[in-house]
C-alpha positions as CSV (number, residue, x, y, z in Angstrom):
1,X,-14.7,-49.6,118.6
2,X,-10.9,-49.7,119.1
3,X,-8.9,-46.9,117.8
4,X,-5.2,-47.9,116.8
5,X,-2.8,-44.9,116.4
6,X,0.4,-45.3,114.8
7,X,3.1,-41.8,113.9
8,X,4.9,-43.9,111.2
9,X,3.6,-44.8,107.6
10,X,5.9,-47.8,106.2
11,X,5.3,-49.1,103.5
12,X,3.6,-52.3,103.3
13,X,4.3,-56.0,101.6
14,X,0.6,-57.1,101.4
15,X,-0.8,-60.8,100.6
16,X,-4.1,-61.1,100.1
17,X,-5.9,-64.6,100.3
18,X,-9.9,-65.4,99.0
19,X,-11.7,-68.2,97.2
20,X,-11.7,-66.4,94.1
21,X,-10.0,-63.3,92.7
22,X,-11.7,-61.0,90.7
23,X,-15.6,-62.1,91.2
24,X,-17.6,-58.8,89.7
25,X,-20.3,-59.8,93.3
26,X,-17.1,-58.6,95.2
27,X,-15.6,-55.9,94.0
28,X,-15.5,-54.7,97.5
29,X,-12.3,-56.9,97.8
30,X,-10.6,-54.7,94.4
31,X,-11.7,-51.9,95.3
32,X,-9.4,-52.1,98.8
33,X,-6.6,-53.4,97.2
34,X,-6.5,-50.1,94.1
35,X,-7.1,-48.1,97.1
36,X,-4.0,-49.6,99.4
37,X,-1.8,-49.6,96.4
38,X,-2.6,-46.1,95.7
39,X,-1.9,-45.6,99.1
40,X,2.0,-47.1,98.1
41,X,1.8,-50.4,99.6
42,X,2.7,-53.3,97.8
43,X,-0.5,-56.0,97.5
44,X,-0.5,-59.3,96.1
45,X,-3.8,-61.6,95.6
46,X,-3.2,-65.2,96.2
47,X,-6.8,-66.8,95.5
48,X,-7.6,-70.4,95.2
49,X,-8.8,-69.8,91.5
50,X,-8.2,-66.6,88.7
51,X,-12.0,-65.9,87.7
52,X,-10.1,-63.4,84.6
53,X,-13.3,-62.7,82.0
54,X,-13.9,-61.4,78.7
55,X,-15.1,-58.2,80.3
56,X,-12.6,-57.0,83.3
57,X,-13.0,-54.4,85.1
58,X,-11.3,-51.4,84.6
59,X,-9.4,-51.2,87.5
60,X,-8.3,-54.5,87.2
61,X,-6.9,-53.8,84.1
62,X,-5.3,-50.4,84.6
63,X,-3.3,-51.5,88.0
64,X,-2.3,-54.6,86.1
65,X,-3.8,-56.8,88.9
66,X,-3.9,-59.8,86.8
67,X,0.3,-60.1,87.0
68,X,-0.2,-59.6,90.7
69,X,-2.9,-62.5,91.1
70,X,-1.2,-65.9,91.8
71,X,-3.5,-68.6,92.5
72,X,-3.0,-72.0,93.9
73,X,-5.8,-74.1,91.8
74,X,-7.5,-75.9,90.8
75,X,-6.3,-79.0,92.6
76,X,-5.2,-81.7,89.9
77,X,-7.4,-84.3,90.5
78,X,-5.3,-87.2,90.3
79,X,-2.5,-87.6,92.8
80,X,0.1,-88.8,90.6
81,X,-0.3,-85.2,89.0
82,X,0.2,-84.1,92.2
83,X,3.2,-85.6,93.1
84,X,4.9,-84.6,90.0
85,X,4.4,-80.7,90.9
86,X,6.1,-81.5,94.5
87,X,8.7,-83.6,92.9
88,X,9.7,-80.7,90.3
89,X,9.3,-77.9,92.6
90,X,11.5,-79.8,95.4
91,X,14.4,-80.6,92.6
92,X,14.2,-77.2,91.3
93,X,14.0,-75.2,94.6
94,X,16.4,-77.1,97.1
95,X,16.6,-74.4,99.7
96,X,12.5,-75.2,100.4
97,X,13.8,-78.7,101.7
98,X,12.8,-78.1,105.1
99,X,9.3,-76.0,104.1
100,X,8.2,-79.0,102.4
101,X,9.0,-81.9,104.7
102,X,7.1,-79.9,107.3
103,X,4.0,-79.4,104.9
104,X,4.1,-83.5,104.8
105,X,3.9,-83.1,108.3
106,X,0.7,-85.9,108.2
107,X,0.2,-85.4,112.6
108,X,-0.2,-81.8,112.3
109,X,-1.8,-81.3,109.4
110,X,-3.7,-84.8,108.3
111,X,-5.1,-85.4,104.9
112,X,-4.2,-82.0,103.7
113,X,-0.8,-83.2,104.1
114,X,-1.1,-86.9,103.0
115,X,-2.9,-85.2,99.6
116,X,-0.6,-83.2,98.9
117,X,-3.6,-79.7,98.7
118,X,-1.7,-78.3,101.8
119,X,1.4,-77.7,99.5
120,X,-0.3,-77.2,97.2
121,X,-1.9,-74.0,99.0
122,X,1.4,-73.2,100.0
123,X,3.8,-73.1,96.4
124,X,2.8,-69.3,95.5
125,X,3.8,-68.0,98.6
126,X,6.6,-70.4,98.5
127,X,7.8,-68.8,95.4
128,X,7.4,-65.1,96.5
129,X,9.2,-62.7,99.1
130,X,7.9,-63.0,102.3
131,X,5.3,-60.6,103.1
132,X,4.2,-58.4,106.0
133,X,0.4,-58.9,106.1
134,X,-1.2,-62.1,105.4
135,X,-5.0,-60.8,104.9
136,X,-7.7,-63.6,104.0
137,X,-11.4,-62.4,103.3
138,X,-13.6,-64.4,104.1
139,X,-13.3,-67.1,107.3
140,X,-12.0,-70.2,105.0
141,X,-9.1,-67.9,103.5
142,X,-8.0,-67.2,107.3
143,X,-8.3,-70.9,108.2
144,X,-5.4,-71.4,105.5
145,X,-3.4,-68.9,106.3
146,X,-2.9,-70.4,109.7
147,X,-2.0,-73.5,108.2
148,X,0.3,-72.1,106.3
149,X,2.2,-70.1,109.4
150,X,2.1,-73.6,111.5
151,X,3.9,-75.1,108.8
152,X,6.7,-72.3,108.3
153,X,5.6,-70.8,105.5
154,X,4.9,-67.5,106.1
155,X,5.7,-65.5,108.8
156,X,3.7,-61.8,108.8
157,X,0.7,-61.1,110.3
158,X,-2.7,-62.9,109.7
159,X,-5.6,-60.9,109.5
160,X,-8.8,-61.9,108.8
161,X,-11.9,-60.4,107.2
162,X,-15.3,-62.2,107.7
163,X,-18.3,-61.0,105.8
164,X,-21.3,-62.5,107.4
165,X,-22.0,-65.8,105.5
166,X,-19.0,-66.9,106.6
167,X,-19.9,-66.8,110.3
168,X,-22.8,-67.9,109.8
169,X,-23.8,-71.3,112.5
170,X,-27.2,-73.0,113.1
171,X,-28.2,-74.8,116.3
172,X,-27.1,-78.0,114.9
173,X,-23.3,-77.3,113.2
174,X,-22.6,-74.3,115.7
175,X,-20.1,-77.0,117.7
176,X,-18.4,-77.8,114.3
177,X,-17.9,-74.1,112.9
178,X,-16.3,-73.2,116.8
179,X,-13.9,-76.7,115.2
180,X,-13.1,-75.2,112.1
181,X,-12.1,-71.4,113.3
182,X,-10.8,-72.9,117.1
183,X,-7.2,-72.4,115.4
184,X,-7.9,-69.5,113.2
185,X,-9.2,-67.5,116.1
186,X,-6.2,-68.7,118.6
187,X,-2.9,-68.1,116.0
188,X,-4.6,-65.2,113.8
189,X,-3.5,-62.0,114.9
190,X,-6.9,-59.4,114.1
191,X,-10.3,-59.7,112.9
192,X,-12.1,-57.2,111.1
193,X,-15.9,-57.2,110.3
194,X,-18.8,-55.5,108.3
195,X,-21.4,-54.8,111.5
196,X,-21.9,-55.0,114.6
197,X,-24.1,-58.4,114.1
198,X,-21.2,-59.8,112.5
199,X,-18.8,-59.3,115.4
200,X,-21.3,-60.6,117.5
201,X,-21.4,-63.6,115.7
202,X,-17.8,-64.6,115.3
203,X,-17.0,-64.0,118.9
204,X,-20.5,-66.8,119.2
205,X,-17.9,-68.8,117.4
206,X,-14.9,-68.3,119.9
207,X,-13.0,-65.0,118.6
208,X,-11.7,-63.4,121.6
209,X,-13.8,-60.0,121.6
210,X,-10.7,-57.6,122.5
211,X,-9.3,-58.6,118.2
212,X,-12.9,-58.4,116.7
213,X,-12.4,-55.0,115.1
214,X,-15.3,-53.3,113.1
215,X,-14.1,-52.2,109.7
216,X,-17.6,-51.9,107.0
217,X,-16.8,-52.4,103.4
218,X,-16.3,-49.2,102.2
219,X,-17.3,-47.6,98.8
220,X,-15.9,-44.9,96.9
221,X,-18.2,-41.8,97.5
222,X,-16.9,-39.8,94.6
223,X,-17.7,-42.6,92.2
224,X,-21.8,-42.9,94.1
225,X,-23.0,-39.3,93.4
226,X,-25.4,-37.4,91.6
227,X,-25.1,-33.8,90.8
228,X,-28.3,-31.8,91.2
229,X,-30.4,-34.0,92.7
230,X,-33.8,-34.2,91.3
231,X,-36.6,-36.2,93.1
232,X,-39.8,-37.5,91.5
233,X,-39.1,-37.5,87.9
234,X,-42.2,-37.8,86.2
235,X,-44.1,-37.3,89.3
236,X,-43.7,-40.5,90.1
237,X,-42.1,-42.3,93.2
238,X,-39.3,-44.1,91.8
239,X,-38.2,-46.8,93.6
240,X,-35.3,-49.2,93.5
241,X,-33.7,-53.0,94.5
242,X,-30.7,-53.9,93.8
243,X,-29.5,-57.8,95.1
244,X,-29.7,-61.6,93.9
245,X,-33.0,-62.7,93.4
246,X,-32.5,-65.0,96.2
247,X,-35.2,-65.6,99.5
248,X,-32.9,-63.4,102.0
249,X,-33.2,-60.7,100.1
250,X,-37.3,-60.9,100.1
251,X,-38.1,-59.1,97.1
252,X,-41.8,-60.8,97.5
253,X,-42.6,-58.4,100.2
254,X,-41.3,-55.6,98.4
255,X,-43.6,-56.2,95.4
256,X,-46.7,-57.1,97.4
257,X,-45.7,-53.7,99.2
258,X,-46.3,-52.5,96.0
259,X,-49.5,-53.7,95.6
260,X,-50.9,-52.3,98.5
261,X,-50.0,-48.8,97.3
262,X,-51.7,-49.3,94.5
263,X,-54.8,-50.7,95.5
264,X,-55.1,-47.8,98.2
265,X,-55.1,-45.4,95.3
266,X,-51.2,-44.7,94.8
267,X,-50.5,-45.1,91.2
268,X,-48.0,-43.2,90.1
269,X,-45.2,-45.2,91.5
270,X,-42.6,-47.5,89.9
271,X,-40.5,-50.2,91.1
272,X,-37.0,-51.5,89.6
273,X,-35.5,-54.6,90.9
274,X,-32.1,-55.0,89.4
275,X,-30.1,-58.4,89.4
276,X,-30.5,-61.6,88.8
277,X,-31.3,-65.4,90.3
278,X,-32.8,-68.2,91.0
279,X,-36.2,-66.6,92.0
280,X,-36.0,-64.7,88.9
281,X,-39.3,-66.8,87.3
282,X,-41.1,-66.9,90.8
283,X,-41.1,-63.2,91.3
284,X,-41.9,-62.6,87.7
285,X,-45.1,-64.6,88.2
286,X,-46.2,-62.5,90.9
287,X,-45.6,-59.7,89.6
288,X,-47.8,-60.7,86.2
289,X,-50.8,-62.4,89.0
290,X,-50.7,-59.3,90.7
291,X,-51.5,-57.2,87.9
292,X,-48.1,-55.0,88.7
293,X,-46.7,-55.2,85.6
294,X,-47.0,-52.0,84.4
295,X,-45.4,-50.8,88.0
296,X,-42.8,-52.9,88.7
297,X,-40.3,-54.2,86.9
298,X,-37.3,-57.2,87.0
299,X,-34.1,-55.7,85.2
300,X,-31.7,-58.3,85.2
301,X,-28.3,-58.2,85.9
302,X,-26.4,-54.6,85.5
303,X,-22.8,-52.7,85.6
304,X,-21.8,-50.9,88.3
305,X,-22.3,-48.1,86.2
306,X,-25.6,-48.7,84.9
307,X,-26.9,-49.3,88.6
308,X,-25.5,-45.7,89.6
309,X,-27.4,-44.0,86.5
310,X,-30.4,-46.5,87.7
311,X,-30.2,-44.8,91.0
312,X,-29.1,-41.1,90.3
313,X,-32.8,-41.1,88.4
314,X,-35.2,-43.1,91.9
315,X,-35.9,-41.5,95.4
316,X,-36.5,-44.7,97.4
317,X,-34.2,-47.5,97.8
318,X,-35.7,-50.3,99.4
319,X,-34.3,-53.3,100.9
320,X,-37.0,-55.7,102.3
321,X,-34.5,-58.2,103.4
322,X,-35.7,-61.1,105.7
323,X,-34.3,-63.9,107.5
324,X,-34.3,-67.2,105.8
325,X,-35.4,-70.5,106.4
326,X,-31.1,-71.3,107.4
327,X,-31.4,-68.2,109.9
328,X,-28.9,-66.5,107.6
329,X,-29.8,-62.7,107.4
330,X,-28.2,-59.5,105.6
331,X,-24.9,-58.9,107.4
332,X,-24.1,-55.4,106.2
333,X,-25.7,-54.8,102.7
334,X,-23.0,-52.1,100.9
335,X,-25.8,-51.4,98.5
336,X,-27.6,-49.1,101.3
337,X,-24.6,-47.2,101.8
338,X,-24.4,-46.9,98.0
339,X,-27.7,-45.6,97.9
340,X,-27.3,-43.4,100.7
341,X,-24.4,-42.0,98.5
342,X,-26.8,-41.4,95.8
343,X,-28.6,-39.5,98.4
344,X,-31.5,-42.0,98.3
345,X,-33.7,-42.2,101.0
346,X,-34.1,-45.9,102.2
347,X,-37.0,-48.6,103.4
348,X,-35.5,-51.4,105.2
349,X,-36.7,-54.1,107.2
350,X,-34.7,-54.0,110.9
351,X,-32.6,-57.3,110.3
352,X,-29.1,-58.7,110.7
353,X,-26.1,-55.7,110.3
354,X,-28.9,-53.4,107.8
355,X,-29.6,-51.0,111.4
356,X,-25.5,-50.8,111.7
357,X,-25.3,-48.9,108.2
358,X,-28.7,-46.4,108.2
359,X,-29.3,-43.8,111.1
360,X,-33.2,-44.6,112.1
361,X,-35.6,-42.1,110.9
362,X,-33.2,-39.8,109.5
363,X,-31.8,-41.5,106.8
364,X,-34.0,-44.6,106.8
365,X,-37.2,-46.1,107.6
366,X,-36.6,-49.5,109.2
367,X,-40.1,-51.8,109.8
368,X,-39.9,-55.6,110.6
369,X,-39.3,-58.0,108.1
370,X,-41.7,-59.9,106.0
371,X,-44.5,-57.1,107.1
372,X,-45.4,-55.4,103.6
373,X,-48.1,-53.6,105.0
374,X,-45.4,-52.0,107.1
375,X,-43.1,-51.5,104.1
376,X,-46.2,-49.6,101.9
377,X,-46.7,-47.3,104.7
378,X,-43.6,-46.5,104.9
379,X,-42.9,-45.9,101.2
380,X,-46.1,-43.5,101.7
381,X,-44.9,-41.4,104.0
382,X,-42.2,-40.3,101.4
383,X,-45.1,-39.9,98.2
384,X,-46.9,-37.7,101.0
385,X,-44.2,-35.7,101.8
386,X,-41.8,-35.2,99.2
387,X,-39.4,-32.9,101.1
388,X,-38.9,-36.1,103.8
389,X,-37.2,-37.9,100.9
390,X,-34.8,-34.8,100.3
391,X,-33.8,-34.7,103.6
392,X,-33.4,-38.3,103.9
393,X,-31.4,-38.5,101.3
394,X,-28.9,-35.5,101.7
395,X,-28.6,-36.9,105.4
396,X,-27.6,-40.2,103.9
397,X,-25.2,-39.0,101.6
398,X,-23.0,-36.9,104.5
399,X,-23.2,-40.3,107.5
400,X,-21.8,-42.0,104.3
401,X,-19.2,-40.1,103.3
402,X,-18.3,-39.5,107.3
403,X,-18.8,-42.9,108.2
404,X,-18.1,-46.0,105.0
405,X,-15.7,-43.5,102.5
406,X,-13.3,-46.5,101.3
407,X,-10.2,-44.2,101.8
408,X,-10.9,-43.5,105.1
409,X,-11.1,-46.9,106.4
410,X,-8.6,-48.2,104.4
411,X,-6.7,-45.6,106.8
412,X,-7.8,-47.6,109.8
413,X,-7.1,-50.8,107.8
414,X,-3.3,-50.1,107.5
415,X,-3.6,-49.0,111.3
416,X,-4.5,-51.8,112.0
417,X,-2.2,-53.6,110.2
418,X,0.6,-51.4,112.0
419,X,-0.7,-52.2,115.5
């Protein structure tokens, strides 16, 4: 891991680029940005679309991030709409003459430019100060930037954070994902990444290794605690999921996992699976043909603060994630660190970046994927020894509040920024 040192602290003009700004799935990306302004910087979010609801959250709302959001769509559909936002933007800003001819620029920059979306991309930061950092999340939000530093329009540094799916290349498109990030990888200045897997993968894609820096999403560690830990409430071995109910995340091996404790005799066990998806009705039905439905449980979708309570009161987290039939697997998983705050102990399956965030056999039991057997015997080992989960768990809590404390690598985020 590169360490970058820097003696001076300047304050920072920040620009943040993603998709979509605030999505409650990411509030990894808000939870940097509170933490950089509290640090004195000043951050911007330029997404594609505002995704403002009826229910903010409450950081959003007390650093007044939605007058600091400026978004560039949605894209008018029709060009004639188009054109009359180019039009009245060129009359009323004449000194952005030369910015715009060169984002018509249809050689360089093709249909973007003949359809007007490059500009398009480009009139919020058009309209601000220039900035010091340019940082997209995610690989798409990088691949504009560049665009928009060929063309003139900004100026600062390009950073880029990729977050697994993002790097993500079969056999068959690998050739056309090295196309797409050929120019991000060759103009843009660093890249930060969740794991080691995911580093591995981006440089598969043609990052030059020597600017592929690992930086895991952090959490805040004061916010994930429990004061006086208690484990086995009830007697019981509380265990507890937290993801989409999607196939990557294979909840099905968890809940047959289940099973098998039970039919060996193990019954005073119970197993939460919070969020929602689209194998919300499949995994139901095995739970009810299993008989399991007085030991496991689907919750739904919950608040950050509900999931905490949900965890301050289980002793296992597990995380049964697979690979799917794309070949995309788990490329960090923040909810293991989460749990690890919570001073969980954790079963895992040994896939994607989920070994880059646990330390084998002290805080976590890692078995192979799609093996419940594997999974049951592992949960055992914690309902026959309940002082293994204790020690598990307060192990986990200190490697996360050393290692994934959202303060401290936001520290080496702005050094790297500096560098």
């Amino acid at each position: 891991m590169r360490n970058f040192v820097n003696n001076h602290n300047p304050k920072l003009r920040i620009a943040f680029s993603c998709v979509g700004f605030p999505i409650r799935s990411e509030t990894f990306i808000l939870n940097q940005i509170v933490d950089l302004i509290d640090k004195g910087h000043h951050v911007d979010v330029f997404p594609y679309v505002k995704c403002e609801s009826d229910n903010p959250h409450a950081k959003y709302v007390e650093y007044g991030l939605g007058e600091k959001t400026f978004p560039s769509g949605p894209t008018p559909a029709s060009l004639v709409t188009r054109l009359k936002i180019f039009a009245l933007f060129a009359i009323h800003n004449p000194s952005k003459i030369i910015q715009l001819i060169r984002l018509l620029n249809f050689f360089k920059f093709g249909k973007a430019a003949f359809n007007l979306t490059l500009f398009l991309s480009a009139k919020p930061y058009l309209e601000k100060e220039p900035y010091d950092i340019y940082h997209g999340h995610f690989g798409e939000s990088g691949v504009s930037l560049v665009k928009l530093k060929k063309a003139g329009i900004i100026k600062g540094k390009i950073i880029t954070t990729f977050h697994g799916y993002d790097a993500h290349f079969t056999d068959q498109d690998l050739i056309e994902k090295r196309m797409f990030y050929k120019e991000l990888f060759k103009y843009g200045d660093w890249f930060s990444v969740n794991s080691e897997y995911t580093r591995k993968k981006i440089c598969t894609l043609g990052c030059l290794e020597a600017k592929a820096v690992r930086i895991p999403v952090g959490l805040n560690t004061t916010k994930y605690s429990v004061c006086n830990r208690q484990y086995f409430i009830k007697n019981k071995l509380n265990i507890v999921s937290v993801g989409r109910l999607i196939t990557v995340k294979g909840f099905c091996y968890g809940i047959e996992a289940i099973r098998q404790l039970v039919i060996s005799g193990f019954e005073d066990i119970q197993y939460l699976i919070v969020g929602s998806g689209e194998l919300e009705s499949d995994l139901q039905k095995q739970i009810e043909n299993l008989g399991l439905k007085s030991h496991v449980k689907l919750m739904g979708s919950k608040s950050q603060e509900e999931i905490i309570e949900i965890m301050s009161q289980s002793d296992v987290f597990l995380h049964p994630a697979i690979t799917d039939n794309d070949g995309r697997q788990e490329a960090q998983g923040l909810v293991l660190q989460e749990a690890q705050a919570m001073e969980m102990a954790v079963v895992a399956t040994r896939t994607g970046g989920i070994p880059d965030g646990v330390i084998e056999n002290e805080t976590a039991i890692l078995v192979e994927e799609k093996d419940s057997v594997a999974i049951a015997n592992a949960l055992k080992k914690f309902i026959e020894d309940k002082e293994l989960t204790s020690r598990f768990g307060k192990k986990g809590r200190k490697y996360v509040e050393k290692h994934f404390d959202i303060t401290n690598l936001n520290e080496r985020l702005v050094e790297l920024y500096l560098s």
